[in-house]
N, C-alpha and C positions, 0 to 999 in steps of 0.2 A: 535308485540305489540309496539306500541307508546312508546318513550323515556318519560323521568319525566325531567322536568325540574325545580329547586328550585334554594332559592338564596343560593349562593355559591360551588356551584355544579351542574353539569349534565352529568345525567348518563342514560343509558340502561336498562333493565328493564330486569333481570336473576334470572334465576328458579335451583333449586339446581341441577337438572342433565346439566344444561350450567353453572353453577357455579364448577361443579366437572371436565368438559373435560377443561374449562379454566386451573384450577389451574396442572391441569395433560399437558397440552401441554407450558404450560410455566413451566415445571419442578417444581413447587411444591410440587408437591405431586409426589409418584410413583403408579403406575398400580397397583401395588398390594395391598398399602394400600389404594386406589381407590375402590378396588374390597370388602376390607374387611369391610369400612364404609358402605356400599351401603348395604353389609348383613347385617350391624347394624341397619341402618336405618329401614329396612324392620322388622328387629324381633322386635326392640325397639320403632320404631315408632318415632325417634328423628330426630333433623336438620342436614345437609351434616356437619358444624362445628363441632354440637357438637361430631358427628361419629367420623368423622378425629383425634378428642384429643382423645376420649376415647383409638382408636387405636394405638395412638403415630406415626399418618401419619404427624401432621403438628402443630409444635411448636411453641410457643409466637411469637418467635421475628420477623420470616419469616411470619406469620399471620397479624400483625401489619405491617410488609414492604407491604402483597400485598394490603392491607384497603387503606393505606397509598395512594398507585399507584394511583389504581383504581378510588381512592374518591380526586385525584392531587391534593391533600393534601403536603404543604410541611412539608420536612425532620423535621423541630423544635417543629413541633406537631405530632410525635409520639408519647412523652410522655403523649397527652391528652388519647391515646387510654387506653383502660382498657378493657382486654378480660376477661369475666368471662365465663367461659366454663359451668357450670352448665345453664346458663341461655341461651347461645348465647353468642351473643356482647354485652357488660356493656360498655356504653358511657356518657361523660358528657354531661348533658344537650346543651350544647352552639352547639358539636361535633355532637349531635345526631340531633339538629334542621337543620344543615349544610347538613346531612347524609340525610333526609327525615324523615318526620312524616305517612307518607302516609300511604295507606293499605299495610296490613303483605307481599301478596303476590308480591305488586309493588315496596319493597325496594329492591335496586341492589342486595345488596347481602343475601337476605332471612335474614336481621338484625332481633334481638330480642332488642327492644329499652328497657333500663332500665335507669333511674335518677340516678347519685350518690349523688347529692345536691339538697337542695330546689331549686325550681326556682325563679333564680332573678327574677325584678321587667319587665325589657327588656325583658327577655326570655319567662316570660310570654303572654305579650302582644301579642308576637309573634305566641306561638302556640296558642293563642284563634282566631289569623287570620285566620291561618292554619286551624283550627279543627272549624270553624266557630261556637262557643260558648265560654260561660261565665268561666271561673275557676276560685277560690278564691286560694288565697295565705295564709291564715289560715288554710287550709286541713293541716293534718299530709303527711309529705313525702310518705307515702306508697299510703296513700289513694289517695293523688293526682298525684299518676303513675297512678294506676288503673282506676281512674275516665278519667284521659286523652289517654288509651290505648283504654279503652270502645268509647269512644268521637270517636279516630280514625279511627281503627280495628271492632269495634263494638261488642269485648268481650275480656278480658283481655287475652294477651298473655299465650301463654303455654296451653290452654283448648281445652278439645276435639273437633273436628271440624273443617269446616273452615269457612273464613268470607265471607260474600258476598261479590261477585264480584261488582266493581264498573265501571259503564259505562265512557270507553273512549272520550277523552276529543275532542271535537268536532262533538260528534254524534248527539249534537244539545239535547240529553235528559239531565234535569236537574238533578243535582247529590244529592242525598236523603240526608237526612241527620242524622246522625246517632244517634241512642238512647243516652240518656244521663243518666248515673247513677245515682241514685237517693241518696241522701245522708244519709247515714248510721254511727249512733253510735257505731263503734265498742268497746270503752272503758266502753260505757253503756252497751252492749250485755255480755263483760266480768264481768264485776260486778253483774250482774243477775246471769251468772252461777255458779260464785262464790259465792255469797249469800244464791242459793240456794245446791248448794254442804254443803257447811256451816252447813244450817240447815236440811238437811239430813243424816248428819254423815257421808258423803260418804267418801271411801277411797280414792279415785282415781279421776280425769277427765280427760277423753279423747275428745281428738278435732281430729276427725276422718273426711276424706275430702266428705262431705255434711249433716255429722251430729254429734251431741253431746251427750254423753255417759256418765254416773255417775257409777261409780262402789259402789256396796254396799251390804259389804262383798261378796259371792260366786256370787253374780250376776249382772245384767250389767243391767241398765234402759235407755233409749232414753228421753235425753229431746225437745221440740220442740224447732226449732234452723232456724237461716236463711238459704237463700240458700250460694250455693258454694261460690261465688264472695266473700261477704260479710262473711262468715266463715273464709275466704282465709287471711281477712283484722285482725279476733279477732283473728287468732294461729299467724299472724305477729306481733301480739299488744303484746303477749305474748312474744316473742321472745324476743323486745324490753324490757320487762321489767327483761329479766333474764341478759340482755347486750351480745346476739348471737352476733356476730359482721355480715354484711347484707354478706360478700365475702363467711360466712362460712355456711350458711343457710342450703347449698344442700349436708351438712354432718351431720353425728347421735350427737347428744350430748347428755349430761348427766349431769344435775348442778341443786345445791341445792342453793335457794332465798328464801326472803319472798315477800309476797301478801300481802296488807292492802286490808283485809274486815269487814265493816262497821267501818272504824277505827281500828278495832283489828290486828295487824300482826299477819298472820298466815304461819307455815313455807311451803314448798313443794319441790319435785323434781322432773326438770322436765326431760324428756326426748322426743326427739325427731329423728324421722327416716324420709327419703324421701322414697316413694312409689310410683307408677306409675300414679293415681291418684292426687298426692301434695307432702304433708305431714301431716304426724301426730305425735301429740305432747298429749304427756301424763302429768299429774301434781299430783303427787302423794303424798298426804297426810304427812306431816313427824310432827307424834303426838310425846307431850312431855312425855319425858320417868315416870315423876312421874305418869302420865294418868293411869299403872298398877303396883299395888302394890302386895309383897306376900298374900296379904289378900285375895288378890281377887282369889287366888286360895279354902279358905273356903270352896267354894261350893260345891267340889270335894275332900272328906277328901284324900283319898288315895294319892292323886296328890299331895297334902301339906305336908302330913305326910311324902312323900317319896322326895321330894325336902328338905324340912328343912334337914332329916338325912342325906340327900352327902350332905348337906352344915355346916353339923358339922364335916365333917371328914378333918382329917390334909390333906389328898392327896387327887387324882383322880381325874376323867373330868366329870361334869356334861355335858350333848348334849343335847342343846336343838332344836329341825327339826321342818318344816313347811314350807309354804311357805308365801311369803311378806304380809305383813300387817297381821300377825298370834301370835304379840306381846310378839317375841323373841327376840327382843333386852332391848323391854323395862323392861320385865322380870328378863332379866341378868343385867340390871342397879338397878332393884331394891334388888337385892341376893347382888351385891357390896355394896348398900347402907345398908344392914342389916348386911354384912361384916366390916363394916368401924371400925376402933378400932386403939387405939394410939401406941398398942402394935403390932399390924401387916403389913407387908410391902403390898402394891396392887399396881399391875400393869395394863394395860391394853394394846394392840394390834388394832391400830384402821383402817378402809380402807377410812375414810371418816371422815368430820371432824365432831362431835357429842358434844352435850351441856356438858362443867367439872363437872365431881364429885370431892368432895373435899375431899381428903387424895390418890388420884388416879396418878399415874402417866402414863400419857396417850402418847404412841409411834403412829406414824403415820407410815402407811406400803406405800414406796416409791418405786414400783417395776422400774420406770425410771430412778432409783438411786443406783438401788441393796440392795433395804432399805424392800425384802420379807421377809414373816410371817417365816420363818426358821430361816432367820439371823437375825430376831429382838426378835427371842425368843431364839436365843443363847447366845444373848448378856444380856437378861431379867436372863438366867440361872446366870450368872457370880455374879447378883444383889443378887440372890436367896429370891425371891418373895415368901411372904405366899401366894398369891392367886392372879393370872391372869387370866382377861378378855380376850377374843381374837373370835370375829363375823366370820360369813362368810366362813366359813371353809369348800368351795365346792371344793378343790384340796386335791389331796392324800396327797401330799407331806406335807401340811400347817395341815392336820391331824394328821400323825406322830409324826412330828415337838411335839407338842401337848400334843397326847401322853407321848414321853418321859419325857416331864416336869414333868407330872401329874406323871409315875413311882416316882420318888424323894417324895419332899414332899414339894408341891407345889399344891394346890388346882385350878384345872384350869374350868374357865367359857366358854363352846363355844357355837356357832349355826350354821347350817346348815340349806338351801333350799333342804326340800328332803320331804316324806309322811308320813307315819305312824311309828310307831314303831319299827315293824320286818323290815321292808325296810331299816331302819334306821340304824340299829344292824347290820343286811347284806351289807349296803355299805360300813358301818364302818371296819369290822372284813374282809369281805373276799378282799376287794382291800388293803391291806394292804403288803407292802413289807413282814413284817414279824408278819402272822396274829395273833402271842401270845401278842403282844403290845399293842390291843386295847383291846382284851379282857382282858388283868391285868390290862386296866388302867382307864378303862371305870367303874363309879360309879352308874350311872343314865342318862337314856336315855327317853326323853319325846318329844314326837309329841304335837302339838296344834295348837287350833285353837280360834278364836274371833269370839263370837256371839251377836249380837244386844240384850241389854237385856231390858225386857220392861219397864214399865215405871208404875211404882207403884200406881201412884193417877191416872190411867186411864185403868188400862187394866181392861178387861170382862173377867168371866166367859164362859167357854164352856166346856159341858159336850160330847163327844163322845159314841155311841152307847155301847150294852155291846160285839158284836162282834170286833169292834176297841179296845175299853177296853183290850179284851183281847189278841190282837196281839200285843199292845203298851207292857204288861206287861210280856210278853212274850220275847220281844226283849231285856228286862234287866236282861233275867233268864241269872243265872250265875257270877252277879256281885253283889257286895256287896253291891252297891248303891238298887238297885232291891227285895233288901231283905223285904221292907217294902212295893214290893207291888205283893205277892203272890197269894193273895187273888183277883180269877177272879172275885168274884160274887159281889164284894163292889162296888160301883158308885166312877166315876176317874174324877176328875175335873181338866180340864187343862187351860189353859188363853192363851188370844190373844190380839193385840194393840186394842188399840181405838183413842189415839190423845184428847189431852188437850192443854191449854196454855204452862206448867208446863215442854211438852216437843216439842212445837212448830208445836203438829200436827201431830207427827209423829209416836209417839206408843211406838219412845223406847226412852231411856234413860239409856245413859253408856253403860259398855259395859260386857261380860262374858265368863271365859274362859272355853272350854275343852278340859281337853287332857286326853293322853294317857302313864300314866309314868310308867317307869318299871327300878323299883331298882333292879338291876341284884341280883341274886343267882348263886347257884353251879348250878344249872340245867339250867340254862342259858346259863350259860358258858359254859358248855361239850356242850351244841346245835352247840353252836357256834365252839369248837374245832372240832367236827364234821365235820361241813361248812351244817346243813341242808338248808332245801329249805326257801326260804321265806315263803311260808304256811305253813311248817312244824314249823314254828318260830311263825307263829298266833295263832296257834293250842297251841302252847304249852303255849303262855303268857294267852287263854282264860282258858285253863287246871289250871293254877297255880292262876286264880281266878282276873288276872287285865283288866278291862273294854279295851273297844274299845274307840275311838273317839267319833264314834255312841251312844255307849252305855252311855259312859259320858255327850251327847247334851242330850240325852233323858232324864238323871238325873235331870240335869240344867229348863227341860221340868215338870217335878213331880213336881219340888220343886216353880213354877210359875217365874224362872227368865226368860226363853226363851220362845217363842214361837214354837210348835211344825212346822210349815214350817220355818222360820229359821233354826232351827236343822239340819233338812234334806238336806238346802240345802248348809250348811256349813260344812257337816264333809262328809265324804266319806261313801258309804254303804260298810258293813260287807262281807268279801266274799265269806262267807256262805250264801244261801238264808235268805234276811232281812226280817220280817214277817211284819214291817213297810211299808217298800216298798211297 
């Protein structure tokens, strides 16, 4: 292959297996970890550099000397070099115009060019030489890598495939010239999603790499979205706006911001992973804790009646389980707010930082400090707190911990990520060092969940068959909610959305809980001293007359707040044959 020749530089034209015997015969590298990039390569489908780091065959500084050589570059501009191993080579603009712009496969050393700065006014000029087109100096930094990798390469770095080969220079054929990206709103693409996330109550969105995903509640909708390039540009606009710093991109994070949409702040967090494809970035809804009040358990006497009672008592742990977005924090923010009194001390235990309640004295949990939920509720004992808060409680040990408070007389709030009820009771009691400690300390135990509730000035009428009829009314034999509707042979009227102004279209409006609470008894507790099965533990809370999950959405269904497909597809089936089902 024909040499490249540019200004400030000329170089050979090497392909990563002449790029890997070089740096192995000038002792860079050794044979062995020669041999182990090349498997990486091969499994991972990655560049000869980025292999070599992953391996710990070949470190910054030795990396940088041989760029250095190679590109006879002098010693004083080392410092311009900047390896970013997630990417390739991260070069400053000025360094990487010196380097070559050319095609992926004709830079010397298989570079991956990335901008650290906008391009000056010179610099640009230069690569619009180069890349024989136009580029504005107004584009956002990202966009105008992209837009100038496409100009080059003829699809941005890093994407599957390769780029066409371009005809060597003198072959007399004229050299094509390569598509130009067409100019794309990413900050208007994000505002759409947002907007419409907004007014669909969604919990969640996902920027998944070549499409966009709304979560809402149990289920996941597609919205139409651009392609990959231009996706690539709205999860980096995002990134930007939580302040990712660009070195750290090709690591997972986890950070709470706000979003202005339509003017309103609205909070979220996001979270982001790299996957083989890109990345994906999650933004997940983070509603204000007044959003659920105790009231809004009404719906579901039993579940009210049995939360108020642990929450009159001096001691014990209320557990409240679920999983995210199942309005178990906001719940426990609202029991402190109906806790607040001038005569009571309250604590709280926090892993993150969450909006003040007032009379609360709120501990942050700093495990990089030695600042865990053990030692920060040992030091809460010394205060001796009438009643602490304390989330999250997916470790045995931060359960305990807990526990023992709750023995004393100390009323304690927690939650866990976990399923229903029995499961609940069983992870609690039987992983327990010493499993008599949650069962004396344990007051109340309730799973739940959040359902769409409809929207009063718009929902319809719908009457199901009298065979449906009777399988509906059938699924709430046994619960007390069900008691009012025994009678197979009377006409069952149930409601469904329709979309109005009132709720933007959509059918619901607000939101609805149900759960599954269970204020322990003696017969509980011998279950538990036991260790029976977890279906032995379903069997007995249906025996002793307290609703499912199921059984509770169905209620919520009777009474016209829910929609019978919401229900179903928000709570878990029964594991007994469900006659719904």
């Amino acid at each position: 292959m024909a040499a490249l020749s540019h200004p400030g530089v000329t170089a050979g034209v090497v392909s990563d297996p002449e790029l890997g015997a070089e740096l192995l015969s000038e002792k860079w590298i050794s044979r062995e970890g020669l041999m182990k990039a090349l498997a990486r390569m091969r499994r991972c489908r990655c560049g000869l550099v980025e292999a070599l780091h992953e391996e710990g065959a070949l470190d910054l500084r030795r990396w940088r000397e041989f760029v250095c050589q190679k590109m006879r570059l002098p010693a004083v501009e080392l410092d311009q070099v900047n390896v970013d191993y997630a990417a390739g080579i991260r070069l400053p603009a000025e360094l990487a115009l010196r380097l070559g712009v050319l095609a992926y496969e004709q830079t010397p050393l298989t570079l991956k060019m990335a901008l650290c700065e906008p391009l000056e006014e010179g610099t640009l000029r230069e690569l619009e030489r180069v890349v024989g087109g136009k580029l504005s100096p107004a584009v956002a930094r990202v966009d105008q890598l992209r837009r100038a990798q496409l100009a080059v390469y003829g699809k941005p770095l890093g994407s599957s495939g390769k780029p066409a080969a371009r005809p060597c220079a003198g072959s007399g054929q004229p050299e094509p010239r390569e598509p130009q990206m067409p100019s794309f709103d990413a900050a208007g693409c994000l505002e759409r999603v947002l907007r419409e996330a907004v007014r669909r109550g969604a919990d969640a969105i996902h920027l998944e790499p070549g499409r966009i995903r709304l979560r809402l509640g149990a289920r996941l909708e597609e919205l139409q979205s651009p392609g990959e390039p231009e996706l690539a540009l709205v999860r980096d606009l995002v990134l930007e706006q939580f302040a990712i710093e660009p070195d750290l991109v090709a690591f997972p994070h986890e950070r709470d911001g706000v979003l202005q949409v339509e003017g309103e702040p609205i909070a979220f967090r996001l979270g982001t992973v790299p996957c083989l494809a890109g990345r994906r970035v999650s933004l997940e809804r983070r509603r204000k804790p007044s959003a659920l009040e105790l009231d809004a358990l009404r719906a579901t006497p039993r579940a009210y009646e049995n939360l108020a009672a642990a929450l009159n008592q001096s001691s014990g742990t209320v557990l409240l389980a679920g999983p995210r977005s199942s309005g178990r924090s906001a719940l426990l923010f609202a029991a402190m707010r109906h806790l607040q009194d001038p005569a009571l001390s309250l604590m709280s235990v926090e892993d993150a930082a969450v909006p003040e309640l007032d009379g609360v004295v709120q501990l942050l949990r700093r495990p990089e400090l030695g600042l865990t939920t053990p030692v920060l509720l040992r030091k809460c004992a010394a205060h001796q707190p009438d009643v602490l808060l304390a989330r999250n409680l997916d470790d045995r040990h931060d359960r305990e911990a807990v526990f023992r408070l709750a023995l004393g007389s100390t009323l304690t709030l927690a939650s866990m990520i976990w399923g229903d009820a029995a499961s609940t009771l069983a992870i609690a009691a039987y992983t327990a060092t010493d499993p008599w400690l949650p069962i004396q300390a344990l007051s109340l135990v309730q799973s739940q969940r959040l359902l769409k509730r409809l929207c009063r000035a718009c929902r319809r009428p719908w009457q199901p068959g009298v065979e449906e009829s009777a399988r509906f009314r059938s699924a709430l034999a046994g619960s007390r909610e069900g008691a009012a509707s025994r009678d197979l042979k009377a006409p069952l009227t149930l409601w469904e959305p329709a979309g109005c102004p009132e709720c933007r279209f959509t059918g619901y409006r607000g939101v609805a809980l149900a759960a599954e609470s269970v204020l322990l008894c003696e017969r509980v507790r011998e279950a538990l001293a036991r260790r029976v099965s977890i279906a032995g533990l379903r069997a007995l809370l249906r025996e002793v007359g307290i609703p499912s999950l199921r059984q509770s959405a169905l209620h919520l269904v009777l009474a016209g707040d829910v929609s019978l497909a919401e229900a179903l597809a928000a709570t878990p089936a029964d594991q007994a044959p469900d006659p719904v089902s």
